[in-house]
C-alpha angles and dihedrals in degrees: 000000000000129000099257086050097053081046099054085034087055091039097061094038084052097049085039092061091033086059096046101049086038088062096036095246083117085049118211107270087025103142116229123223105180089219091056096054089041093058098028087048095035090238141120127280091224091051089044093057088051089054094054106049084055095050079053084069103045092055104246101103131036141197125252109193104240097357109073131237134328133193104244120257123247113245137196081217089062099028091065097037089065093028084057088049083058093059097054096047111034104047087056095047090047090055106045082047089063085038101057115350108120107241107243091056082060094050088057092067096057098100088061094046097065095033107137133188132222111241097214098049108065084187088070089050094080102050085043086052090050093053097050090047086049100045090048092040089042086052100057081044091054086049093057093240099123097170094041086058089048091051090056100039096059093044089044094052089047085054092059103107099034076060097042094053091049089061101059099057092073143335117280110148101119080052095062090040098054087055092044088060109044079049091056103047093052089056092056102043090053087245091153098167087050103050096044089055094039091050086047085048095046090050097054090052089045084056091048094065092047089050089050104045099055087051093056092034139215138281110174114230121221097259086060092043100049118121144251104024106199120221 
């Protein structure tokens, strides 16, 4: 096997596991046997331990002497750390968006705005999950602020699973598109002052579930644990 092919081989075992913990089919706690994953992903075992020595680094998995590998916990301490980042940054891009975003660029986000799971289909929770990533990171790019957008993205997308947990302790799906809304009409209509306090709001009850949900816990349903997940 040649170099290039270990890489790619590593690269889609890596993106394979990514996906799973990110969605909380790989739960937080759960323990890791490279054999397992190889046969469960279809992948491997030498790609898989690739995988998860970069997933080491990315702070999703960590490493147990003697005892193998484990998906990272989800901790308050942490919860409020990124949820605290989030404050700093979205408020600011929301309301430069209703500053200075030309309005149809605005309109065109209207589809994501009013995106909306199923609550009993945890299939329906990630793309969910990408639209709202993509309304809040298109907004802070409406805005002109490039490197604004890339800061949330990447924060957005370290948040996933902490969202996506939050999403399986109850339905609350009118709930965030109500917010949306109301978000996105504020932006549209220039309201600055507005949109800055409705995206601070929204965070903090965005905070709330997660909160929540770690308190009342996860058990992933069959939908979430079912392998493998495809990219």
């Amino acid at each position: 096997m040649t170099h290039t092919t270990r890489g790619t081989a590593t690269d889609l075992a890596y993106e394979r596991l990514k996906r799973a913990i990110l969605t909380c089919a790989l739960a937080p706690g759960t323990e890791l046997r490279e054999a397992l994953l190889a046969e469960q992903f279809q992948l491997g075992r030498t790609p898989v331990r690739g995988a998860l020595g970069r997933l080491v680094q990315d702070g999703l998995v960590e490493v147990r002497p003697r005892k193998g590998y484990r998906v990272t916990d989800l901790k308050i301490t942490d919860v409020n750390e990124v949820f605290e980042l989030r404050l700093m940054l979205e408020p600011a891009a929301c309301e430069l968006a209703a500053a200075r975003a030309p309005r149809e660029t605005i309109r065109a986000l209207h589809d994501l705005a009013h995106a909306e799971y199923d609550h009993s289909d945890p299939g329906s929770y990630e793309q969910f999950l990408v639209d709202n990533r993509e309304f809040h990171v298109r907004l802070a790019d409406a805005a002109g602020n490039h490197r604004l957008a890339r800061s949330i993205r990447a924060l957005l997308e370290e948040m996933q699973r902490l969202f996506f947990l939050s999403l399986t302790v109850r339905d609350t799906s009118s709930e965030q598109m109500h917010e949306h809304h109301a978000l996105y009409d504020s932006i549209l209509s220039g309201d600055t002052a507005l949109a800055r306090k409705l995206s601070a709001d929204q965070i903090e009850q965005s905070r709330r579930r997660v909160i929540e949900a770690l308190i009342t816990g996860f058990t992933p349903s069959p939908s979430t644990s079912s392998a493998p997940l495809g990219l």
